[in-house]
C-alpha positions as CSV (number, residue, x, y, z in Angstrom):
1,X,-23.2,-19.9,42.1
2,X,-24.6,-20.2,38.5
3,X,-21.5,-19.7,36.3
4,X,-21.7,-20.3,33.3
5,X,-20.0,-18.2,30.8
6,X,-16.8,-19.8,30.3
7,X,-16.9,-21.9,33.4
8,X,-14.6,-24.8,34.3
9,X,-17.0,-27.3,32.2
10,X,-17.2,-25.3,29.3
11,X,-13.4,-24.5,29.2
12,X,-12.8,-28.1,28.9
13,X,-11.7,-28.9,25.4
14,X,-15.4,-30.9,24.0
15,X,-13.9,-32.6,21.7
16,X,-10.2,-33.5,22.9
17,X,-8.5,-30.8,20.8
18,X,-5.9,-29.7,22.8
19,X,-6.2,-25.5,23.7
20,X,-10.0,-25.5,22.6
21,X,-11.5,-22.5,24.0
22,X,-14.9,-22.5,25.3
23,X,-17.7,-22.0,22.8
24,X,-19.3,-18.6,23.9
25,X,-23.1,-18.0,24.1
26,X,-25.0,-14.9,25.4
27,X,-25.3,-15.9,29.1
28,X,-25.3,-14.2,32.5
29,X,-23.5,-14.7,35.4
30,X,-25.6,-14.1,38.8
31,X,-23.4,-13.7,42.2
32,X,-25.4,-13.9,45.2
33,X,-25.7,-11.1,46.9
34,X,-22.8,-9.6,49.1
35,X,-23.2,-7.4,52.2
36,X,-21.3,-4.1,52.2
37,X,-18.2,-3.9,54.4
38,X,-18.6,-7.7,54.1
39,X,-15.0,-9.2,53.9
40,X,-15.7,-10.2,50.4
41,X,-17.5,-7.2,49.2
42,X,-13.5,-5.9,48.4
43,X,-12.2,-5.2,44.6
44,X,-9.7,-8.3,45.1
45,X,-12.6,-10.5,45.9
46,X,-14.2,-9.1,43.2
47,X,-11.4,-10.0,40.9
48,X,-10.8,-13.4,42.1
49,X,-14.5,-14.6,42.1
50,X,-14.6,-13.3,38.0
51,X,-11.6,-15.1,37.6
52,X,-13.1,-18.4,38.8
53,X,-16.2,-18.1,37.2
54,X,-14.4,-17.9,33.6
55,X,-12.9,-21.3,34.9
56,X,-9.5,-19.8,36.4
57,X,-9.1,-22.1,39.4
58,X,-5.3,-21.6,39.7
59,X,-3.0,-18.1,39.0
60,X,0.4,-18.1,38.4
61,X,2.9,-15.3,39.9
62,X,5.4,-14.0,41.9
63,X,5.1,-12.0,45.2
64,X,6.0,-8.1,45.0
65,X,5.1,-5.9,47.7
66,X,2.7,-4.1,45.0
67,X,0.5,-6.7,44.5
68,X,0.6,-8.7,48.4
69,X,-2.5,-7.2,49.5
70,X,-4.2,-8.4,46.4
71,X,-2.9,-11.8,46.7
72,X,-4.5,-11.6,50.1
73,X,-7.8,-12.1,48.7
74,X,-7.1,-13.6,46.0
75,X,-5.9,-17.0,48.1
76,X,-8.8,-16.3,50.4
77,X,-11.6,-16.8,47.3
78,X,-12.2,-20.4,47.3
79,X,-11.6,-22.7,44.5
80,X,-8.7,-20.2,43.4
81,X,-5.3,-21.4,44.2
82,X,-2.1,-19.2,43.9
83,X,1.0,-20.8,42.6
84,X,4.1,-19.3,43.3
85,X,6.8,-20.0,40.6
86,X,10.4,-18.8,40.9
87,X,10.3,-16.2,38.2
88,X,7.6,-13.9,36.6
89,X,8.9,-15.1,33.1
90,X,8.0,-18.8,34.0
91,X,4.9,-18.0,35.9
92,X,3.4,-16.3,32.2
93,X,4.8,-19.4,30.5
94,X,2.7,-21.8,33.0
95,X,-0.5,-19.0,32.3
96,X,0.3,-20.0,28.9
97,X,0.5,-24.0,29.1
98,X,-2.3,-23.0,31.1
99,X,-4.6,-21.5,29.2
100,X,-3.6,-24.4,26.0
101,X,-5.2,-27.2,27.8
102,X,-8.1,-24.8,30.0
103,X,-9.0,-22.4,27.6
104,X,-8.4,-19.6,29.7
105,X,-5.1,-18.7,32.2
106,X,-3.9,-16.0,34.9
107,X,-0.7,-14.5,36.2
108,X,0.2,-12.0,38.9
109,X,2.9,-10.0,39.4
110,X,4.5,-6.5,40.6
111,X,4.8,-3.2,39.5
112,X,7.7,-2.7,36.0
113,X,10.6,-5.5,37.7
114,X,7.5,-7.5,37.3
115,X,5.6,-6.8,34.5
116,X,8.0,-5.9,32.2
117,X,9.8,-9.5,33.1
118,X,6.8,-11.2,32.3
119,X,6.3,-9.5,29.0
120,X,8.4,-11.8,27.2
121,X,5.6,-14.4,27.8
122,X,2.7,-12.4,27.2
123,X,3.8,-11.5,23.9
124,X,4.0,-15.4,23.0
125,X,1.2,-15.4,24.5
126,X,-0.4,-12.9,22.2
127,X,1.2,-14.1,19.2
128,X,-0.4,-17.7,20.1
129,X,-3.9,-16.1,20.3
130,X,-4.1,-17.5,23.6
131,X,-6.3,-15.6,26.3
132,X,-4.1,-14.3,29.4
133,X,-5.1,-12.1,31.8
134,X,-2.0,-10.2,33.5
135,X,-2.7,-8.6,36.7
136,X,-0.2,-6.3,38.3
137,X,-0.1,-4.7,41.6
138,X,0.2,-1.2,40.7
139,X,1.5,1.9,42.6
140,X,-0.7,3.6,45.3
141,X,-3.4,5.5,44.1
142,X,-2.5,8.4,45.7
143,X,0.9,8.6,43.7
144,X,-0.9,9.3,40.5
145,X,-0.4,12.9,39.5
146,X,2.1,13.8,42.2
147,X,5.5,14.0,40.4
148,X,6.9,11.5,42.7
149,X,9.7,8.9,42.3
150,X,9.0,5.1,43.1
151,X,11.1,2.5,43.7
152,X,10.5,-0.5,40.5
153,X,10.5,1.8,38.3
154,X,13.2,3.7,35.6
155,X,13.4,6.6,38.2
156,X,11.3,8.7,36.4
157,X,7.6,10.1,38.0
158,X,5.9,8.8,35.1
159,X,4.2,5.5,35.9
160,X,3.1,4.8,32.2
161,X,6.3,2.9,31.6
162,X,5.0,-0.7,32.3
163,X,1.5,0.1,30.6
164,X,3.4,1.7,27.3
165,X,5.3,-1.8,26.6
166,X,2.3,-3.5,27.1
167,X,-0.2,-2.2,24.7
168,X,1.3,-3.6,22.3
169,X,1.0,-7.2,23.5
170,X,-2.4,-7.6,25.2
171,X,-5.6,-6.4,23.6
172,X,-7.0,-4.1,26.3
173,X,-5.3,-2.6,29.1
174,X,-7.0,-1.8,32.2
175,X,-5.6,0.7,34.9
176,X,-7.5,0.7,38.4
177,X,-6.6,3.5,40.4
178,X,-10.2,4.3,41.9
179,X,-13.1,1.9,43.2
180,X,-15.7,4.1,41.4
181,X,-15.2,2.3,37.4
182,X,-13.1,-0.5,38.9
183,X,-15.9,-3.5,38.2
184,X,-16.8,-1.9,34.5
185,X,-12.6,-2.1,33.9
186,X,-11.8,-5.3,35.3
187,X,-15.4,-7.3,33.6
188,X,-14.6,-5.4,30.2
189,X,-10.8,-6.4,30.3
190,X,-11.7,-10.3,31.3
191,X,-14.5,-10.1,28.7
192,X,-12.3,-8.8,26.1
193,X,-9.6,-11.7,27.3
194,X,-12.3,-14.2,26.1
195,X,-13.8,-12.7,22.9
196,X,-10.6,-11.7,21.0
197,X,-8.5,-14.9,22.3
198,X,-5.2,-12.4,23.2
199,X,-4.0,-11.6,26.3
200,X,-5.3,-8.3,28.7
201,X,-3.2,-6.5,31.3
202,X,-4.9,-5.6,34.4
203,X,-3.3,-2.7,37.2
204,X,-4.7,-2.8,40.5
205,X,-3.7,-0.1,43.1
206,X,-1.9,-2.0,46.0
207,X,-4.2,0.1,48.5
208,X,-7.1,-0.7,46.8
209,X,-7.5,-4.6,46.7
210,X,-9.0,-4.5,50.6
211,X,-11.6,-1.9,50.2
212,X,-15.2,-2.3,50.2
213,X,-17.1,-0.9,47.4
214,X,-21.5,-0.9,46.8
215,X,-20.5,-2.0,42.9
216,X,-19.1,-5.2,44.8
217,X,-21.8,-5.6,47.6
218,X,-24.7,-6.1,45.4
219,X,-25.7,-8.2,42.5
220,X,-23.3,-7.3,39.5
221,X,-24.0,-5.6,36.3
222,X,-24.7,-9.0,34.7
223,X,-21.5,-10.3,32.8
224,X,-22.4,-11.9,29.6
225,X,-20.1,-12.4,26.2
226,X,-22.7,-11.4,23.0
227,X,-21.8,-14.4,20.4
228,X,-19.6,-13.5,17.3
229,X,-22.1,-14.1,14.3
230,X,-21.2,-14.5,10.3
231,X,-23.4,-12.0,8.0
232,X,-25.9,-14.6,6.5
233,X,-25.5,-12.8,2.8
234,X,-22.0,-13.0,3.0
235,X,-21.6,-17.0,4.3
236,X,-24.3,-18.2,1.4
237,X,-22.2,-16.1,-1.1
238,X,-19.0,-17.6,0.3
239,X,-19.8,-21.3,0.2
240,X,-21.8,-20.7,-3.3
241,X,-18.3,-19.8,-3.8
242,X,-15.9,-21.9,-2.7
243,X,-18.2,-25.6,-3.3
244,X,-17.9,-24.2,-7.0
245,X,-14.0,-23.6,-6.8
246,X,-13.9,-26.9,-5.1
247,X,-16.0,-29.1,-7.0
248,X,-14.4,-28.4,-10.4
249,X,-11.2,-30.1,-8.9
250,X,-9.8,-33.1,-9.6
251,X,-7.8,-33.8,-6.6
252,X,-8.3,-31.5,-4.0
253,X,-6.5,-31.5,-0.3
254,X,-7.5,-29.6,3.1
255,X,-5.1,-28.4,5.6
256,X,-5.3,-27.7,9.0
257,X,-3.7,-24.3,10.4
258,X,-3.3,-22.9,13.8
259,X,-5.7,-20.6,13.8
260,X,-8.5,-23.4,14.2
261,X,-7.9,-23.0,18.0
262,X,-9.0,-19.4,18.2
263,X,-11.7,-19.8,15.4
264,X,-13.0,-22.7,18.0
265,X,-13.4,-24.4,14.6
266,X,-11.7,-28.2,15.0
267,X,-14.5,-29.5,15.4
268,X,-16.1,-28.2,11.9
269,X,-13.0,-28.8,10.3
270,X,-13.1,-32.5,10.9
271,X,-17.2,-32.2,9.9
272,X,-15.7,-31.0,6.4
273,X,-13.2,-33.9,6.2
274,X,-15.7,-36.5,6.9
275,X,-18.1,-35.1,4.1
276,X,-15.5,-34.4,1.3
277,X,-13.3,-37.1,1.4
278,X,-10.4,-35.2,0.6
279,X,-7.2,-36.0,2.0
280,X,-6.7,-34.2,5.2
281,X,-3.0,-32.8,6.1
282,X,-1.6,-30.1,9.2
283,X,0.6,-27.6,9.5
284,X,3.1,-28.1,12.0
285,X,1.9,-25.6,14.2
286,X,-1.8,-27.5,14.1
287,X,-0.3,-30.4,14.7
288,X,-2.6,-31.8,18.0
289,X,-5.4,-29.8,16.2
290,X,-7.0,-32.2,14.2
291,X,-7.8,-35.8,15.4
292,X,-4.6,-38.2,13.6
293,X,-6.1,-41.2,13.7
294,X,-8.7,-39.7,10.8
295,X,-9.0,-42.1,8.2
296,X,-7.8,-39.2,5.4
297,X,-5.4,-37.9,7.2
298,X,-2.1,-38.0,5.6
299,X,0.3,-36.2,7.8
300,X,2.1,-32.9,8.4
301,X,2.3,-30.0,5.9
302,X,5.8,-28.4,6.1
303,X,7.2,-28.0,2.1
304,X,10.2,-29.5,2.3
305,X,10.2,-31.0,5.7
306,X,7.1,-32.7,5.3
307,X,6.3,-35.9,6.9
308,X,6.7,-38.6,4.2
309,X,4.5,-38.4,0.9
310,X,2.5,-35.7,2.0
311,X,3.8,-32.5,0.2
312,X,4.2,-34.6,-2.6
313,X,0.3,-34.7,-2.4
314,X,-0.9,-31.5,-0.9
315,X,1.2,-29.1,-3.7
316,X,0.0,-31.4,-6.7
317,X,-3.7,-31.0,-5.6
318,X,-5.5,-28.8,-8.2
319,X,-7.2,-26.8,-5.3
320,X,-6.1,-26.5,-1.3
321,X,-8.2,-25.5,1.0
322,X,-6.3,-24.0,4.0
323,X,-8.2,-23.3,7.2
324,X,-6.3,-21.1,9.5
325,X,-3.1,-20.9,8.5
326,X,0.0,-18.9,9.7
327,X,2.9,-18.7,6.7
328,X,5.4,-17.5,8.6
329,X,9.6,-17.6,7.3
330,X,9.6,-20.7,9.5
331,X,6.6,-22.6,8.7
332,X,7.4,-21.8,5.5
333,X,10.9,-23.4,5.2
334,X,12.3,-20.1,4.5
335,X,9.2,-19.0,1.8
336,X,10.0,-21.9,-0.2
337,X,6.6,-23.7,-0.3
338,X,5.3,-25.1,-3.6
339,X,2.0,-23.3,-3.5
340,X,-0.5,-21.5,-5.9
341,X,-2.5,-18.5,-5.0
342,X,-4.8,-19.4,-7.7
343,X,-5.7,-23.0,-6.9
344,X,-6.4,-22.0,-2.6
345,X,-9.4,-21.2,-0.6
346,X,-7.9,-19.9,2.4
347,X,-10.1,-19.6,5.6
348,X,-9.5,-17.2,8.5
349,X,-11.5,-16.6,11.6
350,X,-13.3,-14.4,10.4
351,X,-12.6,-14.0,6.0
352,X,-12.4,-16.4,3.6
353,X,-10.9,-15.4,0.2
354,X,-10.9,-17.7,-2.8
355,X,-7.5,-18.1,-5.1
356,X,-7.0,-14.2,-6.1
357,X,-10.6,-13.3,-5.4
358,X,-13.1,-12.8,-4.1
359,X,-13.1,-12.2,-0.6
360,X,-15.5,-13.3,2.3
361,X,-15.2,-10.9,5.4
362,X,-17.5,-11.2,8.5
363,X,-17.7,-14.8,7.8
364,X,-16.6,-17.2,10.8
365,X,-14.6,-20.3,10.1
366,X,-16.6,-22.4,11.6
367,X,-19.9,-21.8,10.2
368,X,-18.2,-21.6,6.9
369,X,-16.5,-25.0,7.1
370,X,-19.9,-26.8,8.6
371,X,-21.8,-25.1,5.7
372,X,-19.5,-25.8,3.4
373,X,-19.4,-29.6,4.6
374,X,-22.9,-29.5,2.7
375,X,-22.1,-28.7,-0.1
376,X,-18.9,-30.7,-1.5
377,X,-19.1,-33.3,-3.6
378,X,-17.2,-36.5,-2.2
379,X,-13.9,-36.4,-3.7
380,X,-11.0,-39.0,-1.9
381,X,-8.9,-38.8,-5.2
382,X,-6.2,-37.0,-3.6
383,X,-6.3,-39.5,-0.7
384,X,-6.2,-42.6,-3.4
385,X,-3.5,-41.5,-4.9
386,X,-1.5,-40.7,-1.5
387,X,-2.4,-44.6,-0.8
388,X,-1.0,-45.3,-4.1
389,X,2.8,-43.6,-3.5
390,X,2.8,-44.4,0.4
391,X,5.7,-46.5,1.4
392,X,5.6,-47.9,5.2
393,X,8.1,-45.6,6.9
394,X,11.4,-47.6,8.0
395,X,12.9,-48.3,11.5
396,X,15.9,-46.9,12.1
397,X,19.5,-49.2,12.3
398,X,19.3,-51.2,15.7
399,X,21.9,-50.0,17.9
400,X,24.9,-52.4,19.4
401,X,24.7,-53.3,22.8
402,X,25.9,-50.4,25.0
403,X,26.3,-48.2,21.4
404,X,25.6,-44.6,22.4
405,X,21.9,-43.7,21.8
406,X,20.6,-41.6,19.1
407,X,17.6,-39.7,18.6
408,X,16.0,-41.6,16.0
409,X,16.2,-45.1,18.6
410,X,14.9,-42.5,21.3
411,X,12.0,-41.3,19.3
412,X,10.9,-45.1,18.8
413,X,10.3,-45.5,21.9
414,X,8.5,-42.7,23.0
415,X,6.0,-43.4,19.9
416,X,5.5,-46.6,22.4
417,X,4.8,-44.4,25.4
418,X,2.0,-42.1,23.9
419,X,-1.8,-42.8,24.1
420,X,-5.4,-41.0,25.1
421,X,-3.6,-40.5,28.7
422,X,-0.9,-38.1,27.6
423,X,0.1,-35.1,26.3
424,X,3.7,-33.9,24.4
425,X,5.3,-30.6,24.7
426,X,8.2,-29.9,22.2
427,X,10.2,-26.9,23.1
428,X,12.1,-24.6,20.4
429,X,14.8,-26.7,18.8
430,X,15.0,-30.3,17.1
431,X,12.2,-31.5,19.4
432,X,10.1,-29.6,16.9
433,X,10.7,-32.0,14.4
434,X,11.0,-35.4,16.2
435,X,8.1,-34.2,17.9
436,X,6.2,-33.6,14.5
437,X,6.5,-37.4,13.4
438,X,5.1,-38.8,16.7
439,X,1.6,-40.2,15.4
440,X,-0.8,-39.0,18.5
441,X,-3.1,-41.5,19.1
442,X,-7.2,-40.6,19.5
443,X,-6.9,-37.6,22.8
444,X,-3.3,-37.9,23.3
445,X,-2.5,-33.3,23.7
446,X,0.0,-31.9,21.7
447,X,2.0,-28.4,22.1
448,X,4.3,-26.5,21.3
449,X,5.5,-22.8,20.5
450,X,6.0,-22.3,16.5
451,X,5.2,-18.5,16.2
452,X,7.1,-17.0,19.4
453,X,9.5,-19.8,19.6
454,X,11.0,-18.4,22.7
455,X,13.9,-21.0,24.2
456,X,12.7,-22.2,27.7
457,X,9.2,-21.7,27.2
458,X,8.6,-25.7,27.4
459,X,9.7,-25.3,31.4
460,X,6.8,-23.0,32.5
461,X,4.4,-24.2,29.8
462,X,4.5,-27.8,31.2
463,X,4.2,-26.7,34.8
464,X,0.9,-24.7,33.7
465,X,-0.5,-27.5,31.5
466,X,0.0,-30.5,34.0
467,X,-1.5,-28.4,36.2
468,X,-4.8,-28.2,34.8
469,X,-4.3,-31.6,32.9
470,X,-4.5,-33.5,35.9
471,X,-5.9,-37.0,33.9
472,X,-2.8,-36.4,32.0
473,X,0.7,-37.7,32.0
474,X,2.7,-34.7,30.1
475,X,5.8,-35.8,28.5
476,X,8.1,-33.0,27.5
477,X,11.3,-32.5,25.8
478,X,13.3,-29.8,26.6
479,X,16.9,-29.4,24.5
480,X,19.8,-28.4,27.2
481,X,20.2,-25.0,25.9
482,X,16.5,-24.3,26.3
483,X,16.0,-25.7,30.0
484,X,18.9,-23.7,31.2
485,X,17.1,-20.6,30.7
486,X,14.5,-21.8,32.9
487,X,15.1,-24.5,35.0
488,X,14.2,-23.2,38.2
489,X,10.4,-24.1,38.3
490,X,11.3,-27.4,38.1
491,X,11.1,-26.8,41.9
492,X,7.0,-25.7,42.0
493,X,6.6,-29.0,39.5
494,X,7.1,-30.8,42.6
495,X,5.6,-28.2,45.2
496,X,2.2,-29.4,43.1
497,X,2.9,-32.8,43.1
498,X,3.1,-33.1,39.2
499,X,4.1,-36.0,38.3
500,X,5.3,-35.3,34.2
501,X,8.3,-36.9,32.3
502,X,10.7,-34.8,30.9
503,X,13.4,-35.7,28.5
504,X,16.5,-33.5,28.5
505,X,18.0,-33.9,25.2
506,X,21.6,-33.2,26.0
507,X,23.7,-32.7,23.0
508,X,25.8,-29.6,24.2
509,X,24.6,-26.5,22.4
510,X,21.8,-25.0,20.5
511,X,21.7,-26.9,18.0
512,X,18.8,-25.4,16.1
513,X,21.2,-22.2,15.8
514,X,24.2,-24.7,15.0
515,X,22.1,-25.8,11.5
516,X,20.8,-22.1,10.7
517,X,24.3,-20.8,11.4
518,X,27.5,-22.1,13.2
519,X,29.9,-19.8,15.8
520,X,31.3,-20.8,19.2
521,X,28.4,-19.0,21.0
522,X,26.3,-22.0,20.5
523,X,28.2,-24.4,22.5
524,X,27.2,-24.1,26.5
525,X,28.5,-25.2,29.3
526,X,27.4,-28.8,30.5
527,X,25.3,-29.2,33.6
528,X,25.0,-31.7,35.6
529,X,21.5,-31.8,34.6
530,X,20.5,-34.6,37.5
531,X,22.5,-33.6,39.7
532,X,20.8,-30.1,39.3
533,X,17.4,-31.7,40.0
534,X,18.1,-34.0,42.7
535,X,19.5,-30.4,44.4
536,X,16.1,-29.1,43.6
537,X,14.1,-31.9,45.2
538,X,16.3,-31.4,48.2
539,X,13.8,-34.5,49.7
540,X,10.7,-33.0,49.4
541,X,8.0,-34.4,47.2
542,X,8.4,-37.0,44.8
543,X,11.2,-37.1,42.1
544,X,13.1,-39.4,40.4
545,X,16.2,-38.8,37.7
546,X,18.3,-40.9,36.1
547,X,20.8,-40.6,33.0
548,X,20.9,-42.4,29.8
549,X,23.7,-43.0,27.8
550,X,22.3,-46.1,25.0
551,X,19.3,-47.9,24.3
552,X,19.1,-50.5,27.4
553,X,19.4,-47.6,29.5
554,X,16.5,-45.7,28.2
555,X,14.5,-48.9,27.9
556,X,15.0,-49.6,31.3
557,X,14.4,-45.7,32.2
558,X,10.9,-45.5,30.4
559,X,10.3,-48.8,32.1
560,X,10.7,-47.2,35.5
561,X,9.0,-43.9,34.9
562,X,5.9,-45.4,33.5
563,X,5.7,-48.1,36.1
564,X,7.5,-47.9,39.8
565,X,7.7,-44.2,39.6
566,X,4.7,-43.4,37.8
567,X,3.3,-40.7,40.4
568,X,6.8,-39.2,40.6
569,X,8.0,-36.4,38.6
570,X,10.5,-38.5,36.4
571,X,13.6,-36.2,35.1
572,X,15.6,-38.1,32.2
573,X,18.8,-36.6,30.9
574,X,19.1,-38.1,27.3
575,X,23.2,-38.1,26.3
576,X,23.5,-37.4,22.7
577,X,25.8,-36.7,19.9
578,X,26.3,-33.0,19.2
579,X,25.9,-33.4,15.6
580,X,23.0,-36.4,15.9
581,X,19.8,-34.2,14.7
582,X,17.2,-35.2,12.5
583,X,17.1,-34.9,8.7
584,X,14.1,-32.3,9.0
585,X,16.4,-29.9,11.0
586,X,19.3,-30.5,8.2
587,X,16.8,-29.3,5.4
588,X,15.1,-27.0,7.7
589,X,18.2,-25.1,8.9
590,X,20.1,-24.5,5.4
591,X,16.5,-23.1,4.0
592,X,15.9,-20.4,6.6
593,X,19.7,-19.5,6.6
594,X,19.3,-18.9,3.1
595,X,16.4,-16.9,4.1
596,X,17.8,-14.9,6.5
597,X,21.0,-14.1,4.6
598,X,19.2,-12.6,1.4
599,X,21.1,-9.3,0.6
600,X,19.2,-6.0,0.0
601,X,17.4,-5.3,-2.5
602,X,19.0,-2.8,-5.1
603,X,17.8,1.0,-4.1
């Protein structure tokens, strides 16, 4: 089968950037021909074969007697595995670890129970500009129309429930109830998945999935993805534009934003780097974006939570050039960033506008930032003078033998354990900023979940991403209150053999809520988090846990999991002081409070 549009080689990040989507050209994809009344002539043969050829090799759901006919023949279309999680929220996390580290992911579920509990993680999805496709088993065709009452639903005869609370987290929404415009729905919503980089819902009748159809026995209406192109007149004028604005400066600084993933533009934005010299910074959300081991780069771009010396750097530049960036209340530190709209050039996918104007529109990032590479002046000024105020970063007090262990020791040690081999995922909470000052060494995949930040994500996410990232060993850290809203998949980590390392940091509460603002709903009651997995393995597969209570411990723990147990899922439960949190989530916390508690404004 010649597949290339988006096929498993070219959803392979090129470049090691963790999440990169595939780069998109105008191909086709021939399928051989199939017989009619052939067994895989059906509408769910259909769908699975498209789903592979985009380079989906394994879909994430739940069974619901809506949708078991369709995950009939999706199981029976080879190189398309089905896993089954224990929850449709967890299996639309795992489609979204999924589709970080293969560019594209899947999930099926059934009719409203299902659908609407898997919204949750399509609208991260969505607001991560991830591509998802959602496929639900749907109601009988027949049921359309006829004022009756199905079971999974509100009780009402309107079906539109499910669809309604969708539209407004997926980018195109596809409803199958007849064979006849089934292939134009399902190519145009998986299409659509792939250009725009959000997520698509996709209904499928559950008496429909078996039935042959002539739009599925013959050679397909050829599948291709027309590529996204900048107007010519308006990139010249734009880098004319910005290489004046730029080259005036004195010190000028770039800085990496999220949106890089979905502008497929990493790769352009290290091109720029390299030619200009300037010092190169992230924002957190980008962090695992842009290579670290750059020779300009000087760290993380988060105002006041910065990593050391590098706001001091980036907001006394005379001119920023920010490519992609999200300034949200949290990635702004509550809107308290030192920044100029008259000295920036901020990039977007597809618009570029320069201090208060002008702005650039039908301009992609990419072609912009690889144009504009050509035109800059080499300028490392901003990096000299970063070299000139960098002090070496300290090590934090030794700890007593036996003393109990705190973050800051823990943290040292896994710096130790990361290389080209692995991968971190930070959930929601103060792993966000430990996380932030791990220095990823050259390949080494970085994710996490700034926009959504939905507790428990981390759980689902890592079962999706190891997955896929089979050369990789993912290391996740998961806070207690976090993995107790989704612990249960746990369980299909080791029905696929994975074999990550996650550290439970357990320090008895929410502690990201604690330093925002304090109440007794943020303490929870203690698990026995080991005991809880050890239940789970139940003997089957490989797992090992253990408990760590001061540094020898984890020593010998990381020791173990790397080594003797290095094809085992390794489950470490991290004891920790309640109030031991990390200086960034101190600053962080009172800064966003005093966002959030701003009074009206006068009427």
């Amino acid at each position: 089968m010649d597949a290339k549009i988006g096929a498993i080689d070219t959803c392979k990040p090129a470049n090691n950037d963790v999440g990169s989507l595939p780069t998109t050209n105008s191909v086709t994809i021939h399928t051989p021909t199939v017989p009619f009344n052939s067994p895989d002539s059906t509408l769910g043969r259909h769908l699975a074969r498209r789903l592979v050829q985009v380079g989906v090799t394994d879909v994430f759901g739940v069974p619901g007697d809506f949708n078991l006919t369709l995950l009939d023949h999706l199981i029976a279309e080879p190189g398309l595995k089905f896993i089954g999680c224990c929850n449709e929220l967890n299996a639309g996390y795992a489609a979204d670890g999924y589709a970080r580290a293969r560019g594209v992911g899947a999930c099926v579920v059934t009719f409203t129970v299902g659908g609407l509990s898997v919204l949750n993680a399509i609208a991260g999805a969505y607001s991560e500009n991830l591509p998802l496709i959602c496929i639900v088993g749907g109601p009988n065709s027949n049921d359309y129309g006829t004022n009756r009452i199905l079971h999974h639903t509100i009780g009402l005869p309107d079906f539109s429930q499910e669809l309604r609370c969708f539209q407004t987290v997926t980018c195109y929404q596809a409803v199958v109830n007849n064979l006849e415009d089934a292939h134009e729905l399902i190519d145009t919503a998986i299409s659509t998945a792939l250009k725009e980089s959000k997520p698509v819902y996709i209904s499928i009748g559950c008496n429909l999935p078996g039935i042959p159809h002539p739009t599925f026995s013959r050679e397909p209406v050829p599948f291709c993805l027309s590529p996204r192109l900048s107007n010519q007149m308006g990139l010249e004028a734009a880098v004319e534009a910005a290489a004046e604005f730029l080259n005036k400066a004195v010190k000028p600084v770039v800085v990496g934003g999220p949106k890089l993933r979905v502008a497929k533009a990493s790769e352009a934005f290290v091109e720029l780097a390299d030619a200009s010299g300037y010092a190169v910074a992230v924002m957190p959300s980008a962090k695992g974006l842009v290579p670290e081991h750059h020779p300009h780069f000087i760290g993380t771009y988060w105002g006041a939570v910065s990593t050391a010396f590098c706001a001091e750097i980036v907001e006394s530049a005379d001119a920023y050039l920010f490519a992609g960036p999200i300034f949200n209340d949290y990635s702004s530190v509550g809107y308290s960033l030192l920044l100029k709209k008259e000295k920036a050039i901020i990039v977007q996918p597809d618009r570029v506008t320069i201090a208060n104007g002008p702005a650039f529109g039908c301009v992609l990032m990419k072609d912009f930032l690889a144009a504009l590479a050509k035109r800059l002046k080499h300028n490392p000024t901003a990096y000299e003078n970063y070299r000139r105020i960098y002090v070496p970063e300290g090590h934090p007090l030794k700890c007593e033998p036996k003393e109990a262990l705190r973050v800051n020791i823990l943290f040292e040690h896994i710096q130790r354990m990361l290389s080209g081999d692995t991968a971190v995922i930070a959930e929601t909470g103060d792993s966000w900023f430990n996380c932030q000052k791990l220095k990823l060494p050259e390949g080494c995949g970085y994710e996490f979940q700034m926009q959504y930040g939905s507790i428990g994500w981390s759980v689902g996410a890592t079962l999706g991403y190891a997955q896929t990232a089979r050369e990789k060993r993912v290391i996740a850290f998961i806070g207690d209150g976090s993995f107790q809203v989704t612990a249960q998949d746990i369980s299909t980590m080791l029905r696929c053999g994975q074999r990550t390392i996650i550290f439970l940091i357990n320090n008895g509460g929410y502690t990201i809520e604690v330093e925002i603002h304090d109440g007794p709903y943020n303490v929870i009651k203690n698990w026995n988090y080991t005991g809880l997995v050890d239940a789970i393995h139940n003997g089957e597969g490989k797992c090992w846990t253990t408990k760590v209570h001061c540094e020898e411990e984890l020593v010998e723990a990381i020791e173990t999991a790397t080594e003797a147990k290095k094809d085992c899922l390794c489950f470490i439960e991290v004891i920790v002081h309640k109030d031991d949190t990390s200086k960034e989530l101190l600053e962080w916390g009172s800064r966003v409070s005093a966002a959030n508690s701003r009074p009206p404004n006068p009427q």
